[in-house]
Phi, psi and omega in degrees: 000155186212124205230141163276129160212119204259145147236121202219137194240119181234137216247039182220177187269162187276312169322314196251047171253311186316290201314330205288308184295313192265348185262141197300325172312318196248026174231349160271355170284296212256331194259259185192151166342134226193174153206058169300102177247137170307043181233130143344106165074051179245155197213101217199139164229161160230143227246144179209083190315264140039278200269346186056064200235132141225110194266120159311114182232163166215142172295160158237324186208127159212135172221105200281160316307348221250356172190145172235132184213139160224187081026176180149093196232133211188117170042228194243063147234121169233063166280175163211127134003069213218113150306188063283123220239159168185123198248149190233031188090043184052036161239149172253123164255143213218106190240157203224099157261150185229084210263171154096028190235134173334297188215169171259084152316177171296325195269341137310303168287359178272315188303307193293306164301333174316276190321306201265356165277310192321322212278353181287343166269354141281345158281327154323323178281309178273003163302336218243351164315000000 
């Protein structure tokens, strides 16, 4: 098995890294259209007409501010997803696991270059909280 594990430093507060992750309107600015909401065992995707991509997710785990874990299941990807949030001196530290990939594959590095262009939109998203 082969896991992504991302580290990212954002110049915010943990809430509005929190909002940036959890709210559907502003994960649809950095990720792709969604009907995300923040309960345990919600069942919700996200969607990209464009590419004609749709991934199927479930929450697993919320614990505001400090971790989001869902599902990520997409083409021959069957993962799962977990944020981790820890705020410092008004910087957030954001660490990103991605558990659950066969090998480090095409849909691993893809996954993987994937995440680190996202989170660069997403500091955008949460510049404008």
């Amino acid at each position: 098995m082969a896991e992504i594990s991302l580290d990212f430093q954002i110049n915010s507060s943990i809430n509005n890294v929190w909002n940036a992750l959890t709210d559907s309107d502003n994960l649809a600015k950095w990720i792709m259209e969604n009907n995300f909401k923040p309960v345990v065992g919600q069942k919700y995707q996200f969607q990209n007409e464009q590419w004609n991509l749709i991934v199927d997710c479930e929450v697993l785990v919320v614990e505001e501010p400090y971790k989001l874990s869902y599902t990520w299941v997409g083409g021959p990807i069957n993962t799962v997803v977990t944020w981790t949030l820890k705020e410092e001196d008004g910087t957030t530290y954001l660490h990103l696991e991605q558990t659950g990939f066969e090998k480090e594959d095409q849909a691993f590095n893809g996954a993987k270059y994937g995440w680190a262009n996202m989170v660069e939109e997403l500091k955008k998203v949460v510049e404008e909280i």
